[in-house]
RODO-2510 file (C-alpha; in nm, 4 decimals, decimal comma):
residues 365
     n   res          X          Y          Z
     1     x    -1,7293     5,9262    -3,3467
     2     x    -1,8248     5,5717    -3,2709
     3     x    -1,4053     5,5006    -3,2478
     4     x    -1,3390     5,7199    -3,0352
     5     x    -1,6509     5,6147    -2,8120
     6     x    -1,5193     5,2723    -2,7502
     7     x    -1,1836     5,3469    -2,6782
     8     x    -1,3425     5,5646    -2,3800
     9     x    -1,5393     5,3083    -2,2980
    10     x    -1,2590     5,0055    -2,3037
    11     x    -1,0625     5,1423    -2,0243
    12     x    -1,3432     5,1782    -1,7591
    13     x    -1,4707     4,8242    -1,8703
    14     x    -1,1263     4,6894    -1,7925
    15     x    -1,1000     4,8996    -1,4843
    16     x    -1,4238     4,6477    -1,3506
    17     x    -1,2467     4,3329    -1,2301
    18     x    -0,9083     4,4694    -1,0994
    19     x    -1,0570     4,6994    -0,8488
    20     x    -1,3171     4,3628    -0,7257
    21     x    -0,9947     4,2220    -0,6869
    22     x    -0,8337     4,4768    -0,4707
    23     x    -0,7841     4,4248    -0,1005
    24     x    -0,9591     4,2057     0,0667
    25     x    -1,2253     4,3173     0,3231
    26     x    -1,4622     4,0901     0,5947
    27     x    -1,7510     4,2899     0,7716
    28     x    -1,9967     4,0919     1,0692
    29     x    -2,3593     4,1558     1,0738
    30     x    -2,2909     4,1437     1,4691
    31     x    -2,0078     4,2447     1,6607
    32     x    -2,0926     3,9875     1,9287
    33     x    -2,2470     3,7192     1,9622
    34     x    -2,3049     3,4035     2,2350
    35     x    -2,1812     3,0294     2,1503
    36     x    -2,4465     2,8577     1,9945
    37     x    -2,5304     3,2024     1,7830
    38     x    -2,4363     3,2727     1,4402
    39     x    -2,2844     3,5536     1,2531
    40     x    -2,3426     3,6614     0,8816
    41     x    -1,9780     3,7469     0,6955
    42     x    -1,9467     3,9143     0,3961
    43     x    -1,6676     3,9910     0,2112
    44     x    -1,5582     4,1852    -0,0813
    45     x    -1,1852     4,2551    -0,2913
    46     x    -1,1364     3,8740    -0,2853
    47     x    -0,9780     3,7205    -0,6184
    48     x    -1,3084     3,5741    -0,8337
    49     x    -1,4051     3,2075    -0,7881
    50     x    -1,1521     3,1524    -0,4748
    51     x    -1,2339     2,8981    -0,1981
    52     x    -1,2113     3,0875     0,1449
    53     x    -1,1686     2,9408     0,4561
    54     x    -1,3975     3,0713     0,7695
    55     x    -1,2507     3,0846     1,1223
    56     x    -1,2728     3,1877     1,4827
    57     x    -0,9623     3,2072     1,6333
    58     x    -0,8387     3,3594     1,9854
    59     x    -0,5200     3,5763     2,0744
    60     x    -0,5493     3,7404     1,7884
    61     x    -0,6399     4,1348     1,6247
    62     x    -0,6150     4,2562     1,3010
    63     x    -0,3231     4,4242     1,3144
    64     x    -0,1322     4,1613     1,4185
    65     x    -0,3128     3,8648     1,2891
    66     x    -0,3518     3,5490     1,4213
    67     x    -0,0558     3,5076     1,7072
    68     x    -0,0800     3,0815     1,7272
    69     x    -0,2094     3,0573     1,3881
    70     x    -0,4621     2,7911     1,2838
    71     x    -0,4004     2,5787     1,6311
    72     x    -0,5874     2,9029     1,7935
    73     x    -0,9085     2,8472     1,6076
    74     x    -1,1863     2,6810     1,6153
    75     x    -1,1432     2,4368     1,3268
    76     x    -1,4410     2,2178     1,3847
    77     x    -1,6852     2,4887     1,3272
    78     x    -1,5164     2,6769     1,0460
    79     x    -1,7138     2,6857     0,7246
    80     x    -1,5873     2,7278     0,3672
    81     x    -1,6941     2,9797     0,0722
    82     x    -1,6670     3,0246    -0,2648
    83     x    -1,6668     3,3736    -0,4433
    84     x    -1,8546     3,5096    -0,7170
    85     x    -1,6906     3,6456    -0,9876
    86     x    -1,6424     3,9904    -0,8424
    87     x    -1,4613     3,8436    -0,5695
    88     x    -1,7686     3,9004    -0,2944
    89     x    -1,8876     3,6317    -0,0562
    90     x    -2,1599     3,5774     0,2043
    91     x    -2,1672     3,3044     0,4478
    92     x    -2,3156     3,2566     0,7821
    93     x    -2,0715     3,1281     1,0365
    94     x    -2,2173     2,9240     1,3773
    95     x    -2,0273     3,1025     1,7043
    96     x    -1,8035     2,8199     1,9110
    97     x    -1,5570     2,9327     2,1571
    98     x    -1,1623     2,9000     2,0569
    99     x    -0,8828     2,7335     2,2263
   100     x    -0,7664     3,0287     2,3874
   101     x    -0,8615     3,3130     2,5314
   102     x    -0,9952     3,5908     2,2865
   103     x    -0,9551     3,8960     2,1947
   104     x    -1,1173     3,6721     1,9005
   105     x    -1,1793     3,7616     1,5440
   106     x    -1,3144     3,5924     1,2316
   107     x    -1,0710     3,5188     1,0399
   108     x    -1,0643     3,5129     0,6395
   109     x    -0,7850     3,3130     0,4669
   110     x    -0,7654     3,1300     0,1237
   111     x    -0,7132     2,7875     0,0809
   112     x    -0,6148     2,7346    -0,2604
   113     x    -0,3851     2,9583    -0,5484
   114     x    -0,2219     3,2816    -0,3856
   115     x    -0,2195     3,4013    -0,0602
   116     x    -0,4476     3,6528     0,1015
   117     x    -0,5931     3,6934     0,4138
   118     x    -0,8407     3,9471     0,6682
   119     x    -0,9377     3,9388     0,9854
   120     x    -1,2776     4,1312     1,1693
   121     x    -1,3164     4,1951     1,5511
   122     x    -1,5848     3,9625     1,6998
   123     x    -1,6205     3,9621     2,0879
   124     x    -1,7335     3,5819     2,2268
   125     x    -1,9758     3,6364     2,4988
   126     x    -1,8667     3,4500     2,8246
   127     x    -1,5384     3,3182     2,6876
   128     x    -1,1990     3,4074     2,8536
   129     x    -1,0230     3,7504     2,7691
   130     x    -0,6374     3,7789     2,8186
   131     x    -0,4145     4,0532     2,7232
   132     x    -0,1933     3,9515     2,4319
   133     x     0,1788     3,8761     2,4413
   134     x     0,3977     4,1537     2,4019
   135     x     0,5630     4,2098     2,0613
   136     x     0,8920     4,2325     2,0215
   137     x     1,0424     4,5524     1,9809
   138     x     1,3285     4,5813     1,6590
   139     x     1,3260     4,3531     1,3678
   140     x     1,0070     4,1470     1,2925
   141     x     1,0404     3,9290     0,9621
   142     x     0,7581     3,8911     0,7241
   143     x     0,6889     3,6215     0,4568
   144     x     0,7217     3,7529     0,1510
   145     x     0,6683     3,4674    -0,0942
   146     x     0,5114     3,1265    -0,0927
   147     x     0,6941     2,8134     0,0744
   148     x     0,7522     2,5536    -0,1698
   149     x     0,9278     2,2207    -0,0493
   150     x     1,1960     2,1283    -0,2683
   151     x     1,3354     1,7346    -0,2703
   152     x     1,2212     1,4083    -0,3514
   153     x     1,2073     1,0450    -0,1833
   154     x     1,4871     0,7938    -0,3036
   155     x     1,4840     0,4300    -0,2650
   156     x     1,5166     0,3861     0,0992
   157     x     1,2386     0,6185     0,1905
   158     x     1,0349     0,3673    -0,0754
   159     x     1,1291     0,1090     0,2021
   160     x     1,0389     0,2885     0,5357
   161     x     1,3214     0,5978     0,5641
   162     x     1,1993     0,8651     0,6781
   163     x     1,1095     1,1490     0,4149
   164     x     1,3144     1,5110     0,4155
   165     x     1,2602     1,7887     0,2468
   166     x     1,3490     2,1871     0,2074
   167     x     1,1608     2,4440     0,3013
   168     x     1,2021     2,7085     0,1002
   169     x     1,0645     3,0665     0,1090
   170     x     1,1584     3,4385     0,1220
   171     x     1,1409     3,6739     0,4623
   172     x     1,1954     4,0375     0,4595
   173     x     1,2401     4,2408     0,7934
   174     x     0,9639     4,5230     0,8221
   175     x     1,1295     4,6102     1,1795
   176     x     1,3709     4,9049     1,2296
   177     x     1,6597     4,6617     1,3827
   178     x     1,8399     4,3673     1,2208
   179     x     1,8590     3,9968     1,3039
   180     x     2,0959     3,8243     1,3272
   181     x     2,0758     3,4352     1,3266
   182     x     1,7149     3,4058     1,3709
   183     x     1,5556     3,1131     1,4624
   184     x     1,2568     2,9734     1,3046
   185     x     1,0411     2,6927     1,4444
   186     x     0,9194     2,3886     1,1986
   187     x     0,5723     2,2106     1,2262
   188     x     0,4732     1,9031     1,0580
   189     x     0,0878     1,7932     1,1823
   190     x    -0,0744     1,4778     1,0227
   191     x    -0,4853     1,5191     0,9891
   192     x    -0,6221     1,7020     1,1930
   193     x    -0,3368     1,6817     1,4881
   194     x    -0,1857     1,9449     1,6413
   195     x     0,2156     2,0095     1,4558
   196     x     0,5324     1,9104     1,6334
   197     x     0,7152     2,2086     1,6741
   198     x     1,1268     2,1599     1,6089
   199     x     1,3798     2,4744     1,6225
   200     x     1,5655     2,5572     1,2924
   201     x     1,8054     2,8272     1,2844
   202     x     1,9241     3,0220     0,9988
   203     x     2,2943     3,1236     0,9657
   204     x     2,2725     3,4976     0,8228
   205     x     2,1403     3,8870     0,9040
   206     x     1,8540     4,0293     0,7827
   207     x     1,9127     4,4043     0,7354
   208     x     1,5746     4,6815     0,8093
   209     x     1,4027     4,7035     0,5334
   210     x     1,5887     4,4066     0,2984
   211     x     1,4753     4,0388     0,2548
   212     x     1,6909     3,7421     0,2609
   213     x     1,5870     3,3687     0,1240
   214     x     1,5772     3,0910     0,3837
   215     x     1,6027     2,7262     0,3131
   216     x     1,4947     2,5004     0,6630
   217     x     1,5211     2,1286     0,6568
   218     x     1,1946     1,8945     0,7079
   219     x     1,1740     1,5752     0,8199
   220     x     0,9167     1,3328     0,8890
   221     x     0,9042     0,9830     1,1347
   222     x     1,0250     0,6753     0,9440
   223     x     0,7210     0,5294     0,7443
   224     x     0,4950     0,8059     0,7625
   225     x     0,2597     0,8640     0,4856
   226     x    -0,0664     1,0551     0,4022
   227     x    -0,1479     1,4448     0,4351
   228     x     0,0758     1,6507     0,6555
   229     x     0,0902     1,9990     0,6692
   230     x     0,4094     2,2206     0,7317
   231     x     0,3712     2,5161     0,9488
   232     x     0,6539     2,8316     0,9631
   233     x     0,6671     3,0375     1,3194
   234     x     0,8931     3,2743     1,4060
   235     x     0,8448     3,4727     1,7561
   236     x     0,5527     3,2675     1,8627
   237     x     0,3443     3,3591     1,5465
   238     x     0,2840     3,1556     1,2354
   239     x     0,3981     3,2982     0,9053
   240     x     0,3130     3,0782     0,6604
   241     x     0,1787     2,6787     0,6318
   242     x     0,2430     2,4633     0,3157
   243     x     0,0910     2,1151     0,2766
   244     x     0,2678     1,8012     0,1932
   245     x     0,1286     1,4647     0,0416
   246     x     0,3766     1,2005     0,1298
   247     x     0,3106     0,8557    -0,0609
   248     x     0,2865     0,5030     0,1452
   249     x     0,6295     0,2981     0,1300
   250     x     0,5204     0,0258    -0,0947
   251     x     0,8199    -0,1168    -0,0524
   252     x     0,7573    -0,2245     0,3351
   253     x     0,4148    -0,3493     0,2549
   254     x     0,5969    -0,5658    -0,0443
   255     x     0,7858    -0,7056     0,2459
   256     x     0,5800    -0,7691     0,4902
   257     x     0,3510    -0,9572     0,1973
   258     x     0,6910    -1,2065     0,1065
   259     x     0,7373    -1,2693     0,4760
   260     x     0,4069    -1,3644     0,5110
   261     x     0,4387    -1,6014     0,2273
   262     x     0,7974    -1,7306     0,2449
   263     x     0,7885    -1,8014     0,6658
   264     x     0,4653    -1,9971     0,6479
   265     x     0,6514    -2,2042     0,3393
   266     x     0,9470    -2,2145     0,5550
   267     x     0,7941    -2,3712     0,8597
   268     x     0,5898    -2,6321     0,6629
   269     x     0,8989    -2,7490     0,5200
   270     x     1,0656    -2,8182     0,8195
   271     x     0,7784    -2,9519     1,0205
   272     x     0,7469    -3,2429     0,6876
   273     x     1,1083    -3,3028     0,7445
   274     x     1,1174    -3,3639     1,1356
   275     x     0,7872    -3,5719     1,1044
   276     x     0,9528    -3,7729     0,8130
   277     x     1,2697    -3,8531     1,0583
   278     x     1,0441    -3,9387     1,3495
   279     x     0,8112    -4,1386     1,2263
   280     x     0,8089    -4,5152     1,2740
   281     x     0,9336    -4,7384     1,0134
   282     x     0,8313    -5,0913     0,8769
   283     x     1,1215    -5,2614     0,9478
   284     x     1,1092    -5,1112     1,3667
   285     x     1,4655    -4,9001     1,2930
   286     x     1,4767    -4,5431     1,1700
   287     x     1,5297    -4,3447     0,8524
   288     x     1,9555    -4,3862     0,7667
   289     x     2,1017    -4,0833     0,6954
   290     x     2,2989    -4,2317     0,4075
   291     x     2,1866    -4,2243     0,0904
   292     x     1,9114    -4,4659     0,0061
   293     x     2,0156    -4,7628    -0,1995
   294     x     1,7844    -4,8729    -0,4841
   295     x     1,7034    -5,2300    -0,4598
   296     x     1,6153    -5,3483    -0,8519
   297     x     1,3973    -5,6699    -0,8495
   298     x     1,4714    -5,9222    -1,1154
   299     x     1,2134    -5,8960    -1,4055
   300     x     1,0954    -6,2014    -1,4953
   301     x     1,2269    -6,3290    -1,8386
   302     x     0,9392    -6,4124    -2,0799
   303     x     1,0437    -6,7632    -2,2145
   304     x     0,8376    -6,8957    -2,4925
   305     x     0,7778    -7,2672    -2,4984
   306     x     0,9125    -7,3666    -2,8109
   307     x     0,6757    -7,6163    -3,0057
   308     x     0,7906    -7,9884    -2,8827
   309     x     0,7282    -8,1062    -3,2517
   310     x     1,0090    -7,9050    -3,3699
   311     x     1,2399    -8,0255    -3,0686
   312     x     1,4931    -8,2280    -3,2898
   313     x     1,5123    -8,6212    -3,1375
   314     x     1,8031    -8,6924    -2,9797
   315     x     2,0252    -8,9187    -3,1372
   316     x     2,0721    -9,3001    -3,0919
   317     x     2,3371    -9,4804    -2,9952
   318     x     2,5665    -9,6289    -3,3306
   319     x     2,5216   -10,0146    -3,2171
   320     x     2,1263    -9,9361    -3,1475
   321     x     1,9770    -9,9448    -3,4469
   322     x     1,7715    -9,5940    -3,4984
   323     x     1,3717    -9,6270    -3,4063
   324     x     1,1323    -9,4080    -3,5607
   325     x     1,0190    -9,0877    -3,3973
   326     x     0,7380    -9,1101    -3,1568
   327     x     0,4787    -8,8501    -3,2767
   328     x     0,3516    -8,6233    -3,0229
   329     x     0,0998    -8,4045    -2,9975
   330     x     0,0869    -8,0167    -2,8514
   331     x    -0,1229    -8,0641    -2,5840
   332     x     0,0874    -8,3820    -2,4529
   333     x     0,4338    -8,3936    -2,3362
   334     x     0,6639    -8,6702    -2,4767
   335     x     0,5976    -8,9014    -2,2005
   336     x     0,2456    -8,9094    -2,1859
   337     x     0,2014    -8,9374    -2,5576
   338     x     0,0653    -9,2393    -2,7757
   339     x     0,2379    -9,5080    -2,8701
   340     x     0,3290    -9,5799    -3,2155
   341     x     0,0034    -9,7833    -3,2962
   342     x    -0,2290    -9,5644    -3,1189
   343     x    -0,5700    -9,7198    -3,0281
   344     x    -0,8359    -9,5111    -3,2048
   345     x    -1,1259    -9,7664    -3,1162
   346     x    -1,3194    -9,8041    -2,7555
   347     x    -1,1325   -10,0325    -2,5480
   348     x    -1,2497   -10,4152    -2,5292
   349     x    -1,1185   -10,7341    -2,4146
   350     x    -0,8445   -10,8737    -2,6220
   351     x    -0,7891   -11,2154    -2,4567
   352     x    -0,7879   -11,5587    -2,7101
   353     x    -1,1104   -11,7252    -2,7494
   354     x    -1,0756   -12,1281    -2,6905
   355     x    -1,2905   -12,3233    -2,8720
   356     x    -1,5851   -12,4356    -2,6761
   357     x    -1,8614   -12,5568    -2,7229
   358     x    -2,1937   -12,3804    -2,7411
   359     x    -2,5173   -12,5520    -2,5194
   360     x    -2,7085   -12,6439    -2,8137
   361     x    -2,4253   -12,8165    -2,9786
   362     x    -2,3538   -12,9536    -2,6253
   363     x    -2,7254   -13,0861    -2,5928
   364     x    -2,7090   -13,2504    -2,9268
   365     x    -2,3654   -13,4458    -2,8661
***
């Protein structure tokens, strides 16, 4: 009994989060409001814990959507949401007038994981009302899939070429006449800037009813880097936007950090060689342009005196008879030396004493 009450009970407890996650749904608390006012949206069916994007845009209604896509809101004043985990939200929203001209509506997109999007009526009091452009009549092409950009940056977009990619996504023709050679319209937007709009036109025919892939080049200015964001229109309305993070060109900056380092180098260089050639010289004439020629100066020779008591004596002549060697000391050279009988005593008078007579022996004679 207790089996068989579980399994009843399994299915309705499963049945809980699928049905939250249904279609989404917005609903106002006012249907019009003044700028400066506020409005209290709630939603409900939205996939749990998804980050929701809040926006009043112009030329738009929700059977059509938003004609000009995000470039008719008004971006400053959006506000973002989180849901719960049944998917419901509630968020007051300040009122600021559009771009363009309404019919206006809130609308309810997600920013992150799968697409899904709603839209409710709100009427701007005192803003502009025009009547929106006609639709074309015959084929009208949906998006059926996410974009994805497919490619990568080489070597010279490292160094400043400018980045390409391929945008990639899936359209199907919900109209009751087929196109033939439709042409799409590329955006690329940097920030917070409006996109650059360039025609792309894809060779093929989309049957009623059928879907066809589509692959549309991208391509950015040389050097550009940061967030840009890649928006798809096709008859004046926007089908689909993907982001793309380009990286900086290191390569250019690694560059530009050489030149600055090798010119500077450069320049000293020369400017040390044209004052070295200019400047005045010693001798009055200027630098040579020849080689310079080493000039070696004679090292002295270090001649040691050799002792003069080991100088042999010359020799005598054979009929002189041979005299004996004159000593001599260190301190004297050979001609200033001492004689053979040197005179160690204090010089006196050496002259012969005559006999004389002394006065007393002179008194007594």
């Amino acid at each position: 009994m207790a089996m068989a009450l579980a399994l009843l009970v399994l299915p309705w407890a499963g049945a809980g989060p699928a049905s939250a996650a249904g279609t989404p749904t917005v609903k106002l608390s006012e249907s019009q409001a003044g700028t400066g006012g506020s409005v209290t949206v709630t939603g409900s069916g939205w996939r749990p814990r998804a980050l929701l994007m809040l926006l009043i845009c112009g030329q738009a209604e929700p059977s059509r959507g938003v004609i000009g896509g995000t470039n008719s809101c008004a971006n400053a004043d959006g506000r973002a949401v989180t849901t719960d985990a049944d998917g419901r939200f509630s968020r007051a929203l300040p009122v600021a007038d559009p771009p363009v001209p309404c019919p206006c509506v809130v609308h309810v997109a997600t920013a992150t994981g799968a697409k899904a999007q709603a839209d409710a009526v709100l009427q701007v009091a005192g803003h502009a009302v025009e009547p929106l452009p006609a639709e074309t009549v015959g084929g009208r092409l949906s998006v059926l899939t996410d974009t994805v950009l497919k490619g990568s940056g080489g070597v010279l977009t490292w160094f400043g070429a400018p980045p390409t990619r391929t945008l990639v996504f899936t359209v199907g023709n919900v109209g009751t006449a087929p196109l033939k050679d439709p042409v799409f319209e590329v955006g690329t937007a940097h920030g917070v800037f409006a996109p650059q709009w360039d025609e792309r036109q894809w060779r093929g025919t989309v049957a009623p009813g059928k879907k066809a892939r589509v692959e549309l080049p991208v391509e950015l200015a040389g050097g550009a880097h940061g967030d840009y964001t890649v928006s798809l229109r096709f008859s004046g309305k926007v089908l689909a936007e993907q982001p793309w993070g380009v990286g900086r060109p290191w390569g250019v900056t690694l560059f530009w950090v050489l030149l600055c380092l090798v010119v500077p180098a450069a320049v000293f260089r020369v400017g040390m060689a044209v004052v070295d050639h200019v400047r005045p010289r010693p001798d009055g004439g200027r630098r040579s342009t020849a080689a310079p020629r080493r000039h070696r100066v004679p090292r002295p020779a270090a001649r040691i005196p050799r002792p003069p008591w080991r100088t042999p004596a010359p020799a005598a002549p054979e009929e002189a008879p041979a005299s004996p060697p004159t000593p001599t000391l260190p301190w004297f050279t050979p001609d200033s030396g001492p004689g053979p009988a040197g005179r160690l005593s204090a010089p006196h008078d050496d002259r012969p004493t005559s006999p004389t007579t002394s006065p007393t022996t002179k008194g007594m004679t």
